[in-house]
C-alpha positions as a Markdown table, in Angstrom:
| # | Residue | x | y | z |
|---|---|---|---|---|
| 1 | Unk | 8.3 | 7.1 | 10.8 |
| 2 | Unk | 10.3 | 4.6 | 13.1 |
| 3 | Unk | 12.7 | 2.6 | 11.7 |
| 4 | Unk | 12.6 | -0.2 | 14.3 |
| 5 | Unk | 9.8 | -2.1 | 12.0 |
| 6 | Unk | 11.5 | -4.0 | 9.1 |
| 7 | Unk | 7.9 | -4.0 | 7.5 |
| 8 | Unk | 8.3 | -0.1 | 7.5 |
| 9 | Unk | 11.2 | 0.2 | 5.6 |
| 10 | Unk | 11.6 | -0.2 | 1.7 |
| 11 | Unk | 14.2 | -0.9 | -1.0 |
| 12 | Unk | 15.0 | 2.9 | -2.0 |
| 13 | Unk | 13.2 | 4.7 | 1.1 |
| 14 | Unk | 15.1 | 7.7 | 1.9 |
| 15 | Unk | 15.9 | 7.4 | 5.6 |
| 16 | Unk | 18.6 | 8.3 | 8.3 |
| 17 | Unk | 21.5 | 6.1 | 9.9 |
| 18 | Unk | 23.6 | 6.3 | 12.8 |
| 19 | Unk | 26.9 | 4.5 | 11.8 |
| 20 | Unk | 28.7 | 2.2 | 13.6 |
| 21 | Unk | 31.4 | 4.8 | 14.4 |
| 22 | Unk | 29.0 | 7.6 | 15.0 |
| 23 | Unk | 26.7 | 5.6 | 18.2 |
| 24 | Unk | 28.3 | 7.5 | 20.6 |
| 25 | Unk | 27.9 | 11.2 | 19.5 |
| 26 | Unk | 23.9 | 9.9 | 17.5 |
| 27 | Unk | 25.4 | 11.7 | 14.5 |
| 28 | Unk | 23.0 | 10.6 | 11.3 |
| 29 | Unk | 23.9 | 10.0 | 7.6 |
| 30 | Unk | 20.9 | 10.0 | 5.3 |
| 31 | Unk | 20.6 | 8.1 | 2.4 |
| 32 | Unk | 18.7 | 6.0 | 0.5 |
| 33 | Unk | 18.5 | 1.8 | 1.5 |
| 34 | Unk | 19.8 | -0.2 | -0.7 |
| 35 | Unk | 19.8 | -3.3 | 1.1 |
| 36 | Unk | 17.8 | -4.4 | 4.3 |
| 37 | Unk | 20.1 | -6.3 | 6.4 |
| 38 | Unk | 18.1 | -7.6 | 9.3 |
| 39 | Unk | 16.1 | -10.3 | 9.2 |
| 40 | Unk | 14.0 | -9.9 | 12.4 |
| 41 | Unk | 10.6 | -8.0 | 12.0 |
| 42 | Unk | 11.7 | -5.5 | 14.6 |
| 43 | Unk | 14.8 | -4.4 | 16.1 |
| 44 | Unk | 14.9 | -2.2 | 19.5 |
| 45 | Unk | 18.3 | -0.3 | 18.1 |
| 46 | Unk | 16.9 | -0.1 | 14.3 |
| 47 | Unk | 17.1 | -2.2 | 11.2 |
| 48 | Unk | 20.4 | -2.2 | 9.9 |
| 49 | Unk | 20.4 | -1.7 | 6.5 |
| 50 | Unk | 23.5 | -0.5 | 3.3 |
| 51 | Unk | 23.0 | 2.8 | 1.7 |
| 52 | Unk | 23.2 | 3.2 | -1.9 |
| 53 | Unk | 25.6 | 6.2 | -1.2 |
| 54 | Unk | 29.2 | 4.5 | -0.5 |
| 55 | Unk | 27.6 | 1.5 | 0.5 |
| 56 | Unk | 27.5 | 2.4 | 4.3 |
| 57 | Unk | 25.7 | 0.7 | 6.7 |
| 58 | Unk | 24.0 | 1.3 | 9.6 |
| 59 | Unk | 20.9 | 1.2 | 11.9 |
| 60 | Unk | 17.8 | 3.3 | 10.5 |
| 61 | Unk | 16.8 | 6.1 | 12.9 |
| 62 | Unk | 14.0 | 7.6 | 11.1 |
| 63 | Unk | 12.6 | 7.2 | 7.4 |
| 64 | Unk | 11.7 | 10.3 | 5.9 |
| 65 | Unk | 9.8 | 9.2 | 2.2 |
């Protein structure tokens, strides 16, 4: 599913980010959200949301459950 849709994307949805630090070489970290950090219903980069794991955040590429 895309992760450009804020209404797409759930508190503990399993999904994958591209860090702030990884744009350039699109590597992704997946995790689970624990935080949705953008308040606009859509975003043409991704929502930004903060991982549960090591509380990284970073711009939801894809949501896989």
């Amino acid at each position: 599913m895309d992760g450009k849709k804020r209404a797409n994307i759930k508190i503990g949805a399993l999904v994958d980010i591209v860090l702030k630090k990884d744009q350039r070489s699109g590597t992704l970290t997946r995790g689970h959200v624990k935080r949705i950090l953008t308040n606009s219903p859509q975003h043409p980069h991704g929502i930004k949301v903060m991982l549960e794991e090591q509380d990284q955040v970073g711009r939801v590429q894809e949501i896989i459950q």
